[in-house]
BADO-582015 format. One record per residue (C-alpha): residue number from 1; residue in one letter; x, y, z. Coordinates in pm, 1 decimal, decimal comma, m for minus. Layout:
REM BADO-582015
R    k  r         X         Y         Z
R  NUM  A         X         Y         Z
...
This chain:
REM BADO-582015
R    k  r         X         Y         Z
R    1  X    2597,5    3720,7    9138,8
R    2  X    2943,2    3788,7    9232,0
R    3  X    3001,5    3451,3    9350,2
R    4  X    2952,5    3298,2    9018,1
R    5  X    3133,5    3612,0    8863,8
R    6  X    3442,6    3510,9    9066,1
R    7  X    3401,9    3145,7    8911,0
R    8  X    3401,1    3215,7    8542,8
R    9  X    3743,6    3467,3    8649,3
R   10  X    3887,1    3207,2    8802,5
R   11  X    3811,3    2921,6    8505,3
R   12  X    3927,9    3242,9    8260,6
R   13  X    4192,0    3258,1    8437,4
R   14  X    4321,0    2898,4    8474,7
R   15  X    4227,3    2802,7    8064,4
R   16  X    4443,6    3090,7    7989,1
R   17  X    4748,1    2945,7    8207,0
R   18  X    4754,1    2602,1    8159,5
R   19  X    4777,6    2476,3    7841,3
R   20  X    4603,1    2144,9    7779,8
R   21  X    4560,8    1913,8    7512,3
R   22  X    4191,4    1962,3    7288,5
R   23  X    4198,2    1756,5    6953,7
R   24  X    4528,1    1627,5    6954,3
R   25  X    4712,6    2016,3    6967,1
R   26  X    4751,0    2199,9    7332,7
R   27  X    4504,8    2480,8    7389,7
R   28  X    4640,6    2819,9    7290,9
R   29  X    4692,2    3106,5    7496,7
R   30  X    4468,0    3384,0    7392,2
R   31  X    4687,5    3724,9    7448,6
R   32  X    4510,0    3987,5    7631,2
R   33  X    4501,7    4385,9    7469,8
R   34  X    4803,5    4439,4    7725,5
R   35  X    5017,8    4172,9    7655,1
R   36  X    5279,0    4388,8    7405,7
R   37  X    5514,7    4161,5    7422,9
R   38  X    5279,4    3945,6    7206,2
R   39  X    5110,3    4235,1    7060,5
R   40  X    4760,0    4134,1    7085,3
R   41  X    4795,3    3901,3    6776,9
R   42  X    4718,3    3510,0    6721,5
R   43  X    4658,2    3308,6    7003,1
R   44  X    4995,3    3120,0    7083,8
R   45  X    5162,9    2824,0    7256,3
R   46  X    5506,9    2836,1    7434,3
R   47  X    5771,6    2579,4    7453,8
R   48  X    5973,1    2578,0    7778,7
R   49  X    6039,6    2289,7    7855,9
R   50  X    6009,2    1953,9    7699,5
R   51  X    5706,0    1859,4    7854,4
R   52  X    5566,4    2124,8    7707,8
R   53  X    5727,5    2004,8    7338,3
R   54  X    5601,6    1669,6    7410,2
R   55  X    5250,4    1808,9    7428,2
R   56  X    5281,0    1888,7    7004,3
R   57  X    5343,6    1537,5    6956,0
R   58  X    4980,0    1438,3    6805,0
R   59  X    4957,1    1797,4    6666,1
R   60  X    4904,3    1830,5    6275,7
R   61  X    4800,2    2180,1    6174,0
R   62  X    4901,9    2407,4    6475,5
R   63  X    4655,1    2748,3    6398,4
R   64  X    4835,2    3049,0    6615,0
R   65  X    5208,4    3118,7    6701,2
R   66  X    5416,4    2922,6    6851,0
R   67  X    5742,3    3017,8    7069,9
R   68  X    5989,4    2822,2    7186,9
R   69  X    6194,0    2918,9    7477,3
R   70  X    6395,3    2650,3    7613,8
R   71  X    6432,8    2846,6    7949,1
R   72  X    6331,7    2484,9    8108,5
R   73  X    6531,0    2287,2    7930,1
R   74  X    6874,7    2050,5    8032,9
R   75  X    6928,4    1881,7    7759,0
R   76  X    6882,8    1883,9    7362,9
R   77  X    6522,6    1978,5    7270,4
R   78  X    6340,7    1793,0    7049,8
R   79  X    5989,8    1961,5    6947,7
R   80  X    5787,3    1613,2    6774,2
R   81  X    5495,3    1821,6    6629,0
R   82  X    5356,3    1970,9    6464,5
R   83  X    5334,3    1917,9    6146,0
R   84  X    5199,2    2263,5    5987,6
R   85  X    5173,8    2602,8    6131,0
R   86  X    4935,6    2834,4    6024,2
R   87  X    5028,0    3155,9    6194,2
R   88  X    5471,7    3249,7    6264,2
R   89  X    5722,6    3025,2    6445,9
R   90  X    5956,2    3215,5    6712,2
R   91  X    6273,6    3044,1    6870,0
R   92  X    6386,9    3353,6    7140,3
R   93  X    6598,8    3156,4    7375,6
R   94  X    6620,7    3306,4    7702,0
R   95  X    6985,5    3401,2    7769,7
R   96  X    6965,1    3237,2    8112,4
R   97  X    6906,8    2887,4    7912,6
R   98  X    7099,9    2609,7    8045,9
R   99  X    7421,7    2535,0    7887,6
R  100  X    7341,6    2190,8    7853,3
R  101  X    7040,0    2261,2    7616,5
R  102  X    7307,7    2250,6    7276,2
R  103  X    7055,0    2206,7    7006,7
R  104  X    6682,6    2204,8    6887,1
R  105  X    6505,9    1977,7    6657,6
R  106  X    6186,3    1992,7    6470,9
R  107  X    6130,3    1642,4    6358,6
R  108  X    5821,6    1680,3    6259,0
R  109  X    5780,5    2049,3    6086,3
R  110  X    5687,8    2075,4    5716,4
R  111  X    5587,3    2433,5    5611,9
R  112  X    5540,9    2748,7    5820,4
R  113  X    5242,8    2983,1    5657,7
R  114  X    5423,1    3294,2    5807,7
R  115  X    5778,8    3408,8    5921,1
R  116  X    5990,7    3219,2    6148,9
R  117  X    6248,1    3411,2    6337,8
R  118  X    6532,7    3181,1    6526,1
R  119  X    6738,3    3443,0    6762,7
R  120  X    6885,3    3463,3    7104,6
R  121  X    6750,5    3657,4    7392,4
R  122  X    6360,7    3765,7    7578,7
R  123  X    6273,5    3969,3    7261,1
R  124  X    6361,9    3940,9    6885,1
R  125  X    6710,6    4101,4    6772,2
R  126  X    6785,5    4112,2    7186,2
R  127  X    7196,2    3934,7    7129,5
R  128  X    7274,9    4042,9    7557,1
R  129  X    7530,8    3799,7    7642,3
R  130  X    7435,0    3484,6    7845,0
R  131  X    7495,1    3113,0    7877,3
R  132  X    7317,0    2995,4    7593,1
R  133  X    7496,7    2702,6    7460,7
R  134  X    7304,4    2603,4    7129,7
R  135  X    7505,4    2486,2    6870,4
R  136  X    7298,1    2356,5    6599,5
R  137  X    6953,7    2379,6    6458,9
R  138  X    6776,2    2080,8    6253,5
R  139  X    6453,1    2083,5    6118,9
R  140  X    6476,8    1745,2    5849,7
R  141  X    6113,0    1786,6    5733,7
R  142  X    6075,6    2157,5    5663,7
R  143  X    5988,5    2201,4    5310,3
R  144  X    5908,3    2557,0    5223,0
R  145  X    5898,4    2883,0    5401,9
R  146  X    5657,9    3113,4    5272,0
R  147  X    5720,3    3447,2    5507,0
R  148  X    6059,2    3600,3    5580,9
R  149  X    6303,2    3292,6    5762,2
R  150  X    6565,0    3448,2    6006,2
R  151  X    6807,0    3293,7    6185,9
R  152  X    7038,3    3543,2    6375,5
R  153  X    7266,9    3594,3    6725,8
R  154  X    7326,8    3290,9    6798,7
R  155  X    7687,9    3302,4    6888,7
R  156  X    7762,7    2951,2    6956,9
R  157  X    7565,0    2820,6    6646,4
R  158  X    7786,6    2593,5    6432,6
R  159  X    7535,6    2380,4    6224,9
R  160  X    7180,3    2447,9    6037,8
R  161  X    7035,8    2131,2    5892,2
R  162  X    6729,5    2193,9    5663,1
R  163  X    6755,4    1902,9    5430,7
R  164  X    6408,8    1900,7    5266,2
R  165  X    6405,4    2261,8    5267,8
R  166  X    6333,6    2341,5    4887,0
R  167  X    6176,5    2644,9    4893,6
R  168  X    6215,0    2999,4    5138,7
R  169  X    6042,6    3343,1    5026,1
R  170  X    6340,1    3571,3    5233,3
R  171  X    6616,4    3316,5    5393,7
R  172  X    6795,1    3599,5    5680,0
R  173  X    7144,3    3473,9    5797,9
R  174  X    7323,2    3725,7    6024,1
R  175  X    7548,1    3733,9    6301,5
R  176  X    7642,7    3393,6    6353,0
R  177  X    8010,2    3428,1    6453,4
R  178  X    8054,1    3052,7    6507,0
R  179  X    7856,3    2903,4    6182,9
R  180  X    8052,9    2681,1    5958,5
R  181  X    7803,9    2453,5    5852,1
R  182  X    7527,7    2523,4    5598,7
R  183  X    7290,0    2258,6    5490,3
R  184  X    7058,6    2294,7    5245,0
R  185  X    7075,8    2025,9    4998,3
R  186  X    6700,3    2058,3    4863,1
R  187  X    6729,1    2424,4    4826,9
R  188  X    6634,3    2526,3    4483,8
R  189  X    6458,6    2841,9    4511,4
R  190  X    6491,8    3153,0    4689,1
R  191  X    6338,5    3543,9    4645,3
R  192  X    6529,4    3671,3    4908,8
R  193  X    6861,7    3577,3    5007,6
R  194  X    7065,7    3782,9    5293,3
R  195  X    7383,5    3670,8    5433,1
R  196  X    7608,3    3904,5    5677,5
R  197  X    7911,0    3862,2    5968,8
R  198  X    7933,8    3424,7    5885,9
R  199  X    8290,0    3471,0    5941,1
R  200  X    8367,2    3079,2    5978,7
R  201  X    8174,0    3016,8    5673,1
R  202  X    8427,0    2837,9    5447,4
R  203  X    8203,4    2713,3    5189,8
R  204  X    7817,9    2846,7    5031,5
R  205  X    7658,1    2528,7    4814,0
R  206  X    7366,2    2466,8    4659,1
R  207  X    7389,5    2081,5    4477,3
R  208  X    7112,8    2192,5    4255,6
R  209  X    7059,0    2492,5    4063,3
R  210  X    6903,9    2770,4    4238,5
R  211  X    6701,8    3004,9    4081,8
R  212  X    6349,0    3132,4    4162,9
R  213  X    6088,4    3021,8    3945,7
R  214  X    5819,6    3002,4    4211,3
R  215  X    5851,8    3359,9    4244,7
R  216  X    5715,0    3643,4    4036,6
R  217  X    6063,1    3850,1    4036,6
R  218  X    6368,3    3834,5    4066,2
R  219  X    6567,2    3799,5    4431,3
R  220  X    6769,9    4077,6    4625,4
R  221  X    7097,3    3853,7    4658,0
R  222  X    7304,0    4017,9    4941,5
R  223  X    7630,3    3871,7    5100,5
R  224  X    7895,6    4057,0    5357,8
R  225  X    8142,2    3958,3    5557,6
R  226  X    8177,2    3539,1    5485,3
R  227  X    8509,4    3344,8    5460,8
R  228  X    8321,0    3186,6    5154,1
R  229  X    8590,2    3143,4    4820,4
R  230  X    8379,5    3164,9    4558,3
R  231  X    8017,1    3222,4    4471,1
R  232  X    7806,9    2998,7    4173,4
R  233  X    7549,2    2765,1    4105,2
R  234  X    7304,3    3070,7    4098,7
R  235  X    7063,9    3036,0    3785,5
R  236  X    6845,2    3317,4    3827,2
R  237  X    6797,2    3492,9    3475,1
R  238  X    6667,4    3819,7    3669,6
R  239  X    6763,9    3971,6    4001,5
R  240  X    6642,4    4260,2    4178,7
R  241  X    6955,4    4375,8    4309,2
R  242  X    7296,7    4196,9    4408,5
R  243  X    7525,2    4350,0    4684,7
R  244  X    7824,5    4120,0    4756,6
R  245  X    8111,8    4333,0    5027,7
R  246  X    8377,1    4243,8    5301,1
R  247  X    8449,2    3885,1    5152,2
R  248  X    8816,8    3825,7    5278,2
R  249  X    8908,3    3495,3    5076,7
R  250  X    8641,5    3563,3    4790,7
R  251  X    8824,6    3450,0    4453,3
R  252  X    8500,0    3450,5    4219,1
R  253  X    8165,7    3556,5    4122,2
R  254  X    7982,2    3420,2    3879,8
R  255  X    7608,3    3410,4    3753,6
R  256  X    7597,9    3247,4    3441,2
R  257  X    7251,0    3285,0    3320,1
R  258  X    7165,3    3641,8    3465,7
R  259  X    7013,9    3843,9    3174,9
R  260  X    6844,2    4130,0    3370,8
R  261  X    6874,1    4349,4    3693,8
R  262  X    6544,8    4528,0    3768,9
R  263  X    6280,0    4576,6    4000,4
R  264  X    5958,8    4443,0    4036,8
R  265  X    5626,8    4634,1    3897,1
R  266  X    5868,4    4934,0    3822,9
R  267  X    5942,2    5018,5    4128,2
R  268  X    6251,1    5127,0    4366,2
R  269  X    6610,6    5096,8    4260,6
R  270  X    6789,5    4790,2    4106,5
R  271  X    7184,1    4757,9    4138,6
R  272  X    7519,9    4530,0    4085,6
R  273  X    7717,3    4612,1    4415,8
R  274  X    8063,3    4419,8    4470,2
R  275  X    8300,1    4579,6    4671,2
R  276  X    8622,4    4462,6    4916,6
R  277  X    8631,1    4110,0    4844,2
R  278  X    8975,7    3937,7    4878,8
R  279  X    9271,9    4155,9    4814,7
R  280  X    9099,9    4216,3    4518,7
R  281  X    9419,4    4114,7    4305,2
R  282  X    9260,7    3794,2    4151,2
R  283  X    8877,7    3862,4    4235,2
R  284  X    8695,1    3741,9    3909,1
R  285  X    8279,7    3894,8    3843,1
R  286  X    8147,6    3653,3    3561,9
R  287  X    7834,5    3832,6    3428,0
R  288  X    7850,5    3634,9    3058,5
R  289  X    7493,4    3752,4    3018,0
R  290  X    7376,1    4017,5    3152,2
R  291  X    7216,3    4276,7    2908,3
R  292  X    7006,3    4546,6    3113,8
R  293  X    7014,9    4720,5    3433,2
R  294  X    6709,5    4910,6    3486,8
R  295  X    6526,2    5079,0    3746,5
R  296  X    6186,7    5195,5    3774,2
R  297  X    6076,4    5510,0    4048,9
R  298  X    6423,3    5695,4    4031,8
R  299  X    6540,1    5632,4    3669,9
R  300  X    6857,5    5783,9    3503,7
R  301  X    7084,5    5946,2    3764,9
R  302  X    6999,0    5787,3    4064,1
R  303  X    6843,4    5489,6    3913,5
R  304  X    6973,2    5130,2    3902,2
R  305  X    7361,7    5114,0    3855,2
R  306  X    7645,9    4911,1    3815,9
R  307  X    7927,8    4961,4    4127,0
R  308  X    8275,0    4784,7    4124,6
R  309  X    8532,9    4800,4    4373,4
R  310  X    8806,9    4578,6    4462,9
R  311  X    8789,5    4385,6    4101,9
R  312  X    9074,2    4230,5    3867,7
R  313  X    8880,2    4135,1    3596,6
R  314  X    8501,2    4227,3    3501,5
R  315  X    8329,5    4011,7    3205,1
R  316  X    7993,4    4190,9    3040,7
R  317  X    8018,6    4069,2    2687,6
R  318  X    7671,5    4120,1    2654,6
R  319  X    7596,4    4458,9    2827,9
R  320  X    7361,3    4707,1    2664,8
R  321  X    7201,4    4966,7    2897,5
R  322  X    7241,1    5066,5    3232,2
R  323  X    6951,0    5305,9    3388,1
R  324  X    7207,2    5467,7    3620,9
R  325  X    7550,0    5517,1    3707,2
R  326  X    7836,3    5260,1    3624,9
R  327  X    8161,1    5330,2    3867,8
R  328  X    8457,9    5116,9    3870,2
R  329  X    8627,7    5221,3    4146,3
R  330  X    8675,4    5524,6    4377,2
R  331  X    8635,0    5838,1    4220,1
R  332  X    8718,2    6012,0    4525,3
R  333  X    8328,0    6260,0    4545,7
R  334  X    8163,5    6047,9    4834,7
R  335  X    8193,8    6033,3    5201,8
R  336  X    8078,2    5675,7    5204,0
R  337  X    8349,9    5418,3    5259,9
R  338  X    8252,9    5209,2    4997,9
R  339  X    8395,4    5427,0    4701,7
R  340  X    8749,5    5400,8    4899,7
R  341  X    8864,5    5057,4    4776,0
R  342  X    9108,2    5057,9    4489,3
R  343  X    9039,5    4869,1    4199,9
R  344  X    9227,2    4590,0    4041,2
R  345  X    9129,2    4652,0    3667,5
R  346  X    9399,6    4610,6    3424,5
R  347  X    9100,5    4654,4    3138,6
R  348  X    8801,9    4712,7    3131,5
R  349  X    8511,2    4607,2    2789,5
R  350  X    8173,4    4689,0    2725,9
R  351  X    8139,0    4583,8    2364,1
R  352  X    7777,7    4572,6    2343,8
R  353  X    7724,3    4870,1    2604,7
R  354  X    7506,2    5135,7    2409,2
R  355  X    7368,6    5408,4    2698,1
R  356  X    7421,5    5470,8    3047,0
R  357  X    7154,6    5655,2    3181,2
R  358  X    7387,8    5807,8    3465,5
R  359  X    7773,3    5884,4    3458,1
R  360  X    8066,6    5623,1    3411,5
R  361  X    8316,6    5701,7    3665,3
R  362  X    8681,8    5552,1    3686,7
R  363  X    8920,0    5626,7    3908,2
R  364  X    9193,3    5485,0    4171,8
R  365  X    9259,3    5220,3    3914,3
R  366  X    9649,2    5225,2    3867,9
R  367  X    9685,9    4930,8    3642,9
R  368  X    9393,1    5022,7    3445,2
R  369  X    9580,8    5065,4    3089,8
R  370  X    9250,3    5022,7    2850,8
R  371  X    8864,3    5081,0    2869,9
R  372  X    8715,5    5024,2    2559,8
R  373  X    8292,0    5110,6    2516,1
R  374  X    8291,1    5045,6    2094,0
R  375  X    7912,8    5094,7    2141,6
R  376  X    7898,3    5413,8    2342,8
R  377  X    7663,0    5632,8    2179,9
R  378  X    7486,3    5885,0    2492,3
R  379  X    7514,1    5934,9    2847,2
R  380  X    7252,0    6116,7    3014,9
R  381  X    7528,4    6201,3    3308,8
R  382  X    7879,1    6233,0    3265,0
R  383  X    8237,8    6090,5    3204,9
R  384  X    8491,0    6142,5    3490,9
R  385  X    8787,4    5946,7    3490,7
R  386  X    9087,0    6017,7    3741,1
R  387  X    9392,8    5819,9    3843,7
R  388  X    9433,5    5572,7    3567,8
R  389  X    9709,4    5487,6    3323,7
R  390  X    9474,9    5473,9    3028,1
R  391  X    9475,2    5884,0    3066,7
R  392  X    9817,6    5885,9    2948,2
R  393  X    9777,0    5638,2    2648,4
R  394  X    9686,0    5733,0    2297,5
R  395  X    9338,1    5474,9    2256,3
R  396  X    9338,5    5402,4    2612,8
R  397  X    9036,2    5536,3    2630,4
R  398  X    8831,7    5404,1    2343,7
R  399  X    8469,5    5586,7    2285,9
R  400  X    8429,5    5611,2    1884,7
R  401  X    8024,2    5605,2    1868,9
R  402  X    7992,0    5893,3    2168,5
R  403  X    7762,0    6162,9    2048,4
R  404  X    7547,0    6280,7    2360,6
R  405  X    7675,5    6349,3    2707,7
R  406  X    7658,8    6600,2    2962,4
R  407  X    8029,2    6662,3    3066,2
R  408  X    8336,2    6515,8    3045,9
R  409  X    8621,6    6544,4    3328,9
R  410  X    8953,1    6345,5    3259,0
R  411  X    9258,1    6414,1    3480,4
R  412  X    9569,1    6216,8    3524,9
R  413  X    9689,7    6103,4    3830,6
R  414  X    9611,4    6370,4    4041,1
R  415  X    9545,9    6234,1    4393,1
R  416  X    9220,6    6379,7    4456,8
R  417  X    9076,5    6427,0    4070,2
R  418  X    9051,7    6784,2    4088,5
R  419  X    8776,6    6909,7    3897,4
R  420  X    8893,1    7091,6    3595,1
R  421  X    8685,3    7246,2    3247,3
R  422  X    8526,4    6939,7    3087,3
R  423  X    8573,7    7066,9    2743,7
R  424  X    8951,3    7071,5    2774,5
R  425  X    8954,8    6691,8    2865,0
R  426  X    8755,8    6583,7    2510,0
R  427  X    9100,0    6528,4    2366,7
R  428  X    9154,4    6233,5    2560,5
R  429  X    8869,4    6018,3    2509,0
R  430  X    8911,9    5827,5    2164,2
R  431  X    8633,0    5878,0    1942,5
R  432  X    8430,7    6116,8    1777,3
R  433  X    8250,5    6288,6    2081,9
R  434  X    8095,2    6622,5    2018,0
């Protein structure tokens, strides 16, 4: 009895270890309960080495996860299969990699059914220094990513070629110090789309329009720190939220068919974020049709908003409602850094804007000679404007519809806006507010 005990261990044991090829695809590993590295989940296959790539080459639908590695590797890798991969793809180069293994290709790849996560290190997000060399990434068949697509801390990266890639639910670029070469020719829709610290990235294009009509909502659009000039060819209609920061050579903005900001199924907080781009003395947002910026759980004063910082010149010619606040730049009441960068206005219009369901604040805005809201009828916050010429103008400040609002605070040029008795700053606003 123990005898043939020991012999099903053993042949346990070795299937378990040594991957071989069944039905054209290499037998998966099958992770035991106390394996938390892979947390107990689909069986899996890792690539080391290229042997072990070469055994995907007959592979069509790979079922489980599969991990590449490279720590066996001395030259470029190229992975021939498969094909499809039901289950996640993980690239989580060993830092000890050798520095002659400079890029990975998927030749064969055409969808993922999960996420694929591309980083550096023994563990996801792990970015410990090491002699990994890898500078670019190709996958020329990859079609559509259906789970959340991250690519991150890869220091030497210079070049990402996707260019069948048409398609990506959440497309994750972060921390890629050395990246000046985006290709995504194909790309024409995106829900998610998350760019941060590309500093060599010169230039974001997408030759077709992208918008996201294979989605049911609109996308979170969020880009920091890029050495990208300008921003367009965007054609969503809707957006969930947009947060665009730290852009040093960022000239414009512009998404010409937005209509709405909101959330999906009513829920969370939508927003318009832009904030330290350029010097901010020619920085151009083009919203030409935008009309609503809602929110669902949170509505009014902490509900979706409108926040703009660093901006010369603001275009909302069709603006009618904003759930929550709309700032235009720092108003001095918040310890976060964002509300510290001076704005560029010279003028700011509304014509359309009826309600804001939070506060308009102005402030640190000292070429800002005229705001003009014709439509203004109710705010369920408050006005405070501080630090702007348009204080000290007779119709700088142009509000004739205003009838409901909470308070209004207007001070001069007072360096920190000291708060002072709203109903001695009515005088100032131009209009009929009561």
């Amino acid at each position: 009895m123990a005898s043939k005990f020991l012999a099903v261990w053993f042949l346990i044991s070795f299937l378990a270890s040594s991957p071989i090829v069944v039905a054209d695809c290499p037998l998966l590993k099958v992770p035991p309960p106390w394996d938390t590295e892979q947390n107990g989940a689909l069986p899996y296959f890792t690539v080391r080495s290229q042997a072990d790539a070469d055994l995907l080459a007959t592979c069509g639908t790979f079922t489980g996860d599969l991990f590449i590695s490279g720590s066996n590797v001395s030259a470029p890798l190229i992975i021939p299969g498969p094909t499809y991969i039901k289950g996640t793809l993980k690239m989580l180069l060993a830092r000890h990699a050798d520095p002659r293994l400079t890029s990975i290709t998927m030749s064969s790849l055409v969808s993922v059914s999960a996420e694929i996560q591309l980083s550096q290190g023994c563990c996801y997000g792990d970015s410990s220094n090491g002699t990994l060399n890898v500078t670019k990434l190709s996958f020329p068949l990859l079609e559509c990513t259906r789970g959340f697509f991250s690519i991150s801390n890869l220091p030497t990266l210079t070049t990402l070629d996707f260019p069948s890639l048409s398609c990506a639910t959440y497309l994750d670029l972060g921390v890629l110090p050395a990246l000046h070469t985006l290709s995504v020719p194909a790309l024409t829709s995106v829900s998610q789309l998350s760019f941060y610290n590309l500093p060599a990235l010169h230039a974001l294009s997408f030759p077709g329009p992208l918008d996201s009509r294979f989605f049911s909502f609109g996308p979170h659009i969020s880009i920091h720190n890029t050495s990208i000039s300008h921003i367009s060819g965007f054609c969503f209609p809707s957006v969930t939220s947009i947060e665009i920061s730290s852009n040093k050579n960022l000239r414009l903005v512009t998404f010409p068919f937005l209509t709405l900001a909101s959330t999906p199924y009513g829920a969370g907080v939508s927003s318009i974020t832009v904030f330290d781009n350029g010097n901010g003395d020619d920085f151009v947002l083009d919203l030409p049709k935008l009309k609503h910026v809602e929110g669902g759980v949170g509505k009014g004063l902490i509900g979706a908003a409108i926040h703009l910082f660093g901006v010369r010149t603001v275009n909302v010619p069709e603006l009618q409602f904003v759930d929550g606040d709309l700032d235009l730049g720092t108003i001095g009441r918040s310890p976060n850094p964002r509300f510290y960068y001076s704005a560029a206005l010279t003028n700011f219009s509304a014509p359309k804007l009826s309600k804001i369901g939070g506060s308009l604040n102005v402030g640190n805005s000292p070429l800002l000679e005229a705001m003009s809201f014709p439509a203004l009828k109710a705010l369920g916050g408050g006005v405070r404007i501080c630090g702007v010429p348009a204080v000290d103008l007779e119709k700088g400040i142009e509000m004739p519809k205003l009838r409901r609002v909470h308070s209004i605070q207007v001070v001069g040029s007072a360096p920190h806006c000291e708060e002072r008795d709203a109903r001695r700053s009515r005088g100032v606003l131009w209009g009929n507010g009561s």
